[in-house]
C-alpha positions as CSV (number, residue, x, y, z in Angstrom):
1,X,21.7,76.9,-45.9
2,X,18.6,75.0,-44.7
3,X,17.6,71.4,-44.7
4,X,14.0,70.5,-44.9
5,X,11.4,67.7,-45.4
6,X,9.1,69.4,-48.0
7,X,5.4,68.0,-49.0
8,X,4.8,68.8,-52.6
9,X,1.6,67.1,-53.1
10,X,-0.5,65.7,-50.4
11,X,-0.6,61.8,-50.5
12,X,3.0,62.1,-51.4
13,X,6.2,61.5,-49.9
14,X,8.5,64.3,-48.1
15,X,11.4,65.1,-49.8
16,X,14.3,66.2,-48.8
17,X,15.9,69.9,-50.0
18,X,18.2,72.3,-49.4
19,X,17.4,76.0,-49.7
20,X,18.6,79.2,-48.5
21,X,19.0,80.2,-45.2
22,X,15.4,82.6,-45.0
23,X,15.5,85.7,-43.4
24,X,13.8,87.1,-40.6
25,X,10.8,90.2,-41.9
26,X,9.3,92.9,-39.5
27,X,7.9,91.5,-36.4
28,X,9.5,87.8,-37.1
29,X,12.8,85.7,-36.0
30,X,14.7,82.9,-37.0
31,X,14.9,79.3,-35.3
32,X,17.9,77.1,-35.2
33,X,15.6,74.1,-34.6
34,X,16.6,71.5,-32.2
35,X,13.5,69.1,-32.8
36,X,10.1,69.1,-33.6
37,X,7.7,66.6,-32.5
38,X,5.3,64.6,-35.2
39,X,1.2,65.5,-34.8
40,X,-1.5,63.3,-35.9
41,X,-2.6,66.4,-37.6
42,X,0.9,66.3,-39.4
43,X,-0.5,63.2,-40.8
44,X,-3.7,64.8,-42.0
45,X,-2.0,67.6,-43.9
46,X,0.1,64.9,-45.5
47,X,-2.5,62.6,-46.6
48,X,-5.1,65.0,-47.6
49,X,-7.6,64.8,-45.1
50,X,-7.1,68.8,-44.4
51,X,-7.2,71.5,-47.3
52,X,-3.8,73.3,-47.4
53,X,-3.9,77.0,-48.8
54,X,-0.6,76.4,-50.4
55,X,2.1,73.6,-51.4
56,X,4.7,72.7,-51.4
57,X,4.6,73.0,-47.7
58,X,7.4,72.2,-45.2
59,X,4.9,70.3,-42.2
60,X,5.4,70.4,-38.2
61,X,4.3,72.5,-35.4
62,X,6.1,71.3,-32.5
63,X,9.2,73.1,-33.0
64,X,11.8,74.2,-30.1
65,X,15.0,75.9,-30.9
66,X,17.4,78.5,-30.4
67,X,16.8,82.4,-31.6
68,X,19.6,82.8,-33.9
69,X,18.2,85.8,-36.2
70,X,15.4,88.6,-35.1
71,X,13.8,90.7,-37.9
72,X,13.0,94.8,-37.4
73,X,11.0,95.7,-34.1
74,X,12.1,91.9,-32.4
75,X,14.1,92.6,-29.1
76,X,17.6,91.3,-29.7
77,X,17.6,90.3,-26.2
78,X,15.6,87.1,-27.3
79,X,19.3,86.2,-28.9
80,X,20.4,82.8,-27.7
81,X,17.1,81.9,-25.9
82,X,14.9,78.6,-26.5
83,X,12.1,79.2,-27.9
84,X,9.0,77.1,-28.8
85,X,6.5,77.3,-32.3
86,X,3.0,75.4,-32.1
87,X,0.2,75.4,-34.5
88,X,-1.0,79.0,-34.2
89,X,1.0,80.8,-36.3
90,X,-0.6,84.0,-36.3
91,X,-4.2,85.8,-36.1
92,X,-5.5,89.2,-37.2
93,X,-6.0,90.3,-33.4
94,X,-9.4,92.3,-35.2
95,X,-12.1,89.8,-35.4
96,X,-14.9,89.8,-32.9
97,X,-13.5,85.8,-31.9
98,X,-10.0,88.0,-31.4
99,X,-11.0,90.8,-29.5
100,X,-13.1,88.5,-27.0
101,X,-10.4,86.3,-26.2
102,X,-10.8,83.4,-28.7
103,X,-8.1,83.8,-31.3
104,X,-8.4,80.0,-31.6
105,X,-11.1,80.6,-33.8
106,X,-10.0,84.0,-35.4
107,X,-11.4,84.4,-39.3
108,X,-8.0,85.1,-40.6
109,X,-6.0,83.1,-38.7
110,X,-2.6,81.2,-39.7
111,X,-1.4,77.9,-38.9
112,X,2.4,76.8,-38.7
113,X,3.1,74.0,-40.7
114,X,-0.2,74.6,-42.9
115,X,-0.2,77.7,-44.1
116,X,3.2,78.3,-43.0
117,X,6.5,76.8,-42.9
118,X,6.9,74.8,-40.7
119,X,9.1,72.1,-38.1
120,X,10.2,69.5,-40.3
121,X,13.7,71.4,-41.0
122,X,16.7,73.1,-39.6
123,X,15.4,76.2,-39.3
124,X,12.0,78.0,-39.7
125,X,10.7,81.6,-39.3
126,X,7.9,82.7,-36.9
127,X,5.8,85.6,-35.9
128,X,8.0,86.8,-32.3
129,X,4.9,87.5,-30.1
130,X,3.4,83.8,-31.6
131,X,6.7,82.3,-30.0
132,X,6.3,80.3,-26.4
133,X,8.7,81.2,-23.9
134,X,10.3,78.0,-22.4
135,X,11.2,77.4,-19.1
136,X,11.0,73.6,-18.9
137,X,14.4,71.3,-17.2
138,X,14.1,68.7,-20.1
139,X,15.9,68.4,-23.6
140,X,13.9,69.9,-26.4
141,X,13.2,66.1,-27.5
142,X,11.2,65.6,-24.7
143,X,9.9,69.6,-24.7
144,X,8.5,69.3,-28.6
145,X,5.3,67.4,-27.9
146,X,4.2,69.6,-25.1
147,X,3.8,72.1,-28.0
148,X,0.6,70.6,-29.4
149,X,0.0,67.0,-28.1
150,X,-0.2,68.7,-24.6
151,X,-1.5,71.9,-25.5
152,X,-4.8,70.4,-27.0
153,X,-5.0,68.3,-24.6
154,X,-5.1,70.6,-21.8
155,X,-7.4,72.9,-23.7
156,X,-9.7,69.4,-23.8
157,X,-8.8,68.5,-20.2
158,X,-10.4,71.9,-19.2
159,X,-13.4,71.8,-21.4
160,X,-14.8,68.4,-19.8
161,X,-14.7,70.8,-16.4
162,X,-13.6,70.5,-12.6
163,X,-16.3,68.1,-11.6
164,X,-15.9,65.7,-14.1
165,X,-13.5,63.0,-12.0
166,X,-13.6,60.3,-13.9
167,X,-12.5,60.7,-17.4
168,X,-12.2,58.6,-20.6
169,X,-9.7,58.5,-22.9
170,X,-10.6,57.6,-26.3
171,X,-7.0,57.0,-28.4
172,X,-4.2,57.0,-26.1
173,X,-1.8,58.1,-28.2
174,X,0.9,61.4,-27.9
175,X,-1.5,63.5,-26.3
176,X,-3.5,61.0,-24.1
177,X,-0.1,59.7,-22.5
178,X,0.4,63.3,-21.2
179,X,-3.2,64.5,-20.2
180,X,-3.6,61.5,-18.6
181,X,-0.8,61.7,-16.1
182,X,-2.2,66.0,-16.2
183,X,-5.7,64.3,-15.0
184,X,-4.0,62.0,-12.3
185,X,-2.4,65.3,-11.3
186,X,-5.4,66.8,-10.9
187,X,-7.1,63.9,-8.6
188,X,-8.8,62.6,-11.6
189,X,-9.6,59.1,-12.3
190,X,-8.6,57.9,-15.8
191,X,-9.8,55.3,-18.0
192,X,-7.7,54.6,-21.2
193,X,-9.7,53.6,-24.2
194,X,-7.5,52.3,-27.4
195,X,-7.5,49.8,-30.7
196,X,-9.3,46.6,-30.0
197,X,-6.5,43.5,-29.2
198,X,-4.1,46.7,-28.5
199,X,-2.7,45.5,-25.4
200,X,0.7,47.2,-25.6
201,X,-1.2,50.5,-25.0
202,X,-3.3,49.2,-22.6
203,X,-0.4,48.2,-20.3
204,X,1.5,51.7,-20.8
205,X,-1.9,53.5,-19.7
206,X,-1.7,51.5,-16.8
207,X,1.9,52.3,-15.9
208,X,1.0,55.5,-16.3
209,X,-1.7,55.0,-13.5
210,X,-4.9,54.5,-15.5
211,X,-7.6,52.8,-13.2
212,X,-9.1,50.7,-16.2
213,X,-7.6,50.1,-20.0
214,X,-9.2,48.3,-22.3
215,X,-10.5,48.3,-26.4
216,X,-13.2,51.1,-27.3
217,X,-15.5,48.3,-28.6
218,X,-15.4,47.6,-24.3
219,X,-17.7,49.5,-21.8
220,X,-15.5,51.1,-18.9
221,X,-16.7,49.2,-15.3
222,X,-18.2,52.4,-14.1
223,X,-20.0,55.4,-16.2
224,X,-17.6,58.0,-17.3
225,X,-18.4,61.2,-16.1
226,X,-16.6,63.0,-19.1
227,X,-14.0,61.7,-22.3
228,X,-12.1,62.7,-24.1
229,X,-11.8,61.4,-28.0
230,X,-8.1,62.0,-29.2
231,X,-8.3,59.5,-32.5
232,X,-10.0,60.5,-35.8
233,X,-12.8,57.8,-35.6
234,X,-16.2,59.4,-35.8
235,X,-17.4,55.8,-34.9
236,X,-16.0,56.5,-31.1
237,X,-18.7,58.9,-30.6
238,X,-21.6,56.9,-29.7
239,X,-19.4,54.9,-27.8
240,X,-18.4,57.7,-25.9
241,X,-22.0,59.1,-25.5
242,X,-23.1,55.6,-24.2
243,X,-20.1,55.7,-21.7
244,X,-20.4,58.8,-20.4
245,X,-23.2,59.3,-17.1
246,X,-26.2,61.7,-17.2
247,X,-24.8,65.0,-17.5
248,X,-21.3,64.4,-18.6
249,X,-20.0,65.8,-21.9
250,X,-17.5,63.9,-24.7
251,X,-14.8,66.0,-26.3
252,X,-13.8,65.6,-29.7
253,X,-10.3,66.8,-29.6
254,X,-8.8,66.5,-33.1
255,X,-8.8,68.5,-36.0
256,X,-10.2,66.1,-38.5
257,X,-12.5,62.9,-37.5
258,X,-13.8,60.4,-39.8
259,X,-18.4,61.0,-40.1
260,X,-19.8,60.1,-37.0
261,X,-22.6,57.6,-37.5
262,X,-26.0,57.8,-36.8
263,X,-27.0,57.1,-33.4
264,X,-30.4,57.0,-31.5
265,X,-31.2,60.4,-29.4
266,X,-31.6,58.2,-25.8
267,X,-27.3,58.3,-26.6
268,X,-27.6,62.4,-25.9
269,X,-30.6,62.5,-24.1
270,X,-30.0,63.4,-20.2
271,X,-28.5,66.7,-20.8
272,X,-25.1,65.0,-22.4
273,X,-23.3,67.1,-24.4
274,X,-20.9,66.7,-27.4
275,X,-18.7,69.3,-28.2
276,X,-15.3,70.0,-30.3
277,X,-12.2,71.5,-29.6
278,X,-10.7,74.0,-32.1
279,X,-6.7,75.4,-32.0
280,X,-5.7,76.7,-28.8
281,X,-4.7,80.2,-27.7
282,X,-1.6,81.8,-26.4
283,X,-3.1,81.6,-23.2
284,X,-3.9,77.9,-22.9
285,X,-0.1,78.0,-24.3
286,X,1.4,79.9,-20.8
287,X,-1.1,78.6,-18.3
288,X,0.0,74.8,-19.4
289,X,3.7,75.4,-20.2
290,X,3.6,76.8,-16.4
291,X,1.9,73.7,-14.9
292,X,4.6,71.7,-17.0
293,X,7.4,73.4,-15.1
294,X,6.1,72.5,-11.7
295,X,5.3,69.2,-12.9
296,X,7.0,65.7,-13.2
297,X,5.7,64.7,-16.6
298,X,6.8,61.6,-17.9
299,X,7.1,62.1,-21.9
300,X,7.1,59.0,-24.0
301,X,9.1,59.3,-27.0
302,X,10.8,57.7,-30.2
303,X,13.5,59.8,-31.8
304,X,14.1,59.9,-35.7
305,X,16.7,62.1,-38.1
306,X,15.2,64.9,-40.2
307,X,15.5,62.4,-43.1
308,X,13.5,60.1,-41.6
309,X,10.4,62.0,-41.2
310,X,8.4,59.7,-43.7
311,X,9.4,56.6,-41.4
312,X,8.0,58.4,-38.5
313,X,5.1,59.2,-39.9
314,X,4.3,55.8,-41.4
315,X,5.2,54.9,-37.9
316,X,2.3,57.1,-36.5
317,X,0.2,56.2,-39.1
318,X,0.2,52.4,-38.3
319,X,0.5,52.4,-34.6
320,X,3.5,51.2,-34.1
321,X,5.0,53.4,-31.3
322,X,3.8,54.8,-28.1
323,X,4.0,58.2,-26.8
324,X,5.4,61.1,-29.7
325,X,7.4,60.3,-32.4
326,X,9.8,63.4,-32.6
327,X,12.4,65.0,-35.5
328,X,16.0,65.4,-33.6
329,X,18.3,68.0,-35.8
């Protein structure tokens, strides 16, 4: 048998069930889940801010475990191995976006956790050649948010481009902590942008080597040559805009943001440019995972039981942790 944390209505609460132990199908395999880290976008599939193509739905897409079950044409050699499951749960590998590289935005695609079973649980089934290898030296608690906080924001990290050397920061939540110390990596200069009067953030961007960290209502001391907006507040745009030096380019990294207000063209003028982030791709999946390895990231987290995924989620709702908030089995 399984345990899991099932939505049945959005704007509900999880509950908890029990169901049978699923099975493996062509092309699939079975995870004894470890843990599974908690995404803002977790939050949006339970409030209602995304459409879901079915419910109930079990949420999360930050899974590592153990391959305990393979289904027809899986090589059994995967046995016993850690594997990890993010958002992309699967694509139709035929779509002009998929043949040119960009399954991130394939027509057809499927997304763990949405349209899919997903994290929140004991187990959960995944398309084999979807899976991420793992080759990290840190406990799957402290592995699960590379799986999407990290893997977004890399894919956002490479967007605002090589010369862009000072970036901004715009919500520094689960993903921000990680890119940040990414950017630093990188030679980067970081400025950390949170909630107004949210100086417990501000001090843990500076510990994590941010040059400046202050409220987003603030302007940084010196223009931004490129940011990065991680919370769901449309409002942050023409902030960022104004923040950001002739040329530079603001990256909305989230799934769902709130309407962006209107703002005067002078904000855009000067060859700025405003662009979004969609998904990610098994390649943005490898090449990060690989830079992980080699890397001394410092992953902030707060651990919860399975049953106490609607505490961690009010918990990311309100703001009241730093770093990931992550599912330990």
């Amino acid at each position: 048998m399984m345990r899991a944390m099932v939505l049945g209505g959005q704007g509900q609460a999880l509950r908890l069930e029990t169901r049978a132990l699923p099975e493996p199908g062509p092309g699939e395999l079975r995870l004894c889940i470890e843990a599974c880290a908690i995404c803002r976008t977790d939050l949006h599939v339970v409030d209602g801010d995304l459409s879901l193509p079915r419910l109930p739905i079990i949420p999360g897409h930050e899974i590592v475990g153990q391959v305990e079950a393979v289904g027809p044409g899986v090589d059994t050699g995967l046995l016993g191995t850690r594997m990890g499951i993010s958002w992309l749960a699967r694509t139709c590998g035929q779509c002009e976006f998929c043949r040119f590289g960009r399954e991130n935005l394939c027509d057809h695609a499927l997304f763990t956790g949405h349209g899919r079973d997903g994290g929140f649980a004991s187990h959960a089934i995944a398309q084999a050649d979807f899976c991420l290898p793992l080759h990290l030296g840190m406990d799957a608690e402290h592995v699960a948010p590379l799986l999407c906080a990290g893997l977004i924001g890399w894919r956002a990290l490479r967007m605002v481009g090589d010369e862009a050397r000072v970036v901004g920061l715009y919500g520094f939540g689960a993903s921000a902590h990680l890119i940040a110390q990414v950017a630093l990596i990188q030679g980067r200069q970081v400025a950390a942008f949170t909630r107004p009067g949210d100086v417990q953030s501000q001090a843990f961007a500076r510990r994590l080597g941010a040059f400046w960290a202050g409220g987003s209502d603030q302007p940084p001391p010196t223009p931004l040559h490129a940011a990065i907006i991680f919370a769901p507040v449309g409002g942050l745009v023409p902030l960022a805009l104004r923040a950001v030096r002739k040329g530079g380019r603001v990256v909305c990294a989230g799934i769902h943001m709130s309407d962006i207000p209107a703002f005067p063209y002078a904000w855009l003028w000067e060859e700025r440019q405003l662009v979004s982030v969609a998904n990610l791709t098994r390649t943005d999946a490898a090449t990060f995972l690989a830079f992980a390895a080699g890397v001394p990231l410092r992953v902030e987290t707060t651990a919860y039981r399975l049953e106490l995924a609607n505490d961690a989620l009010d918990d990311l709702r309100t703001g009241r942790l730093q770093g990931a908030a992550v599912l330990v089995m």
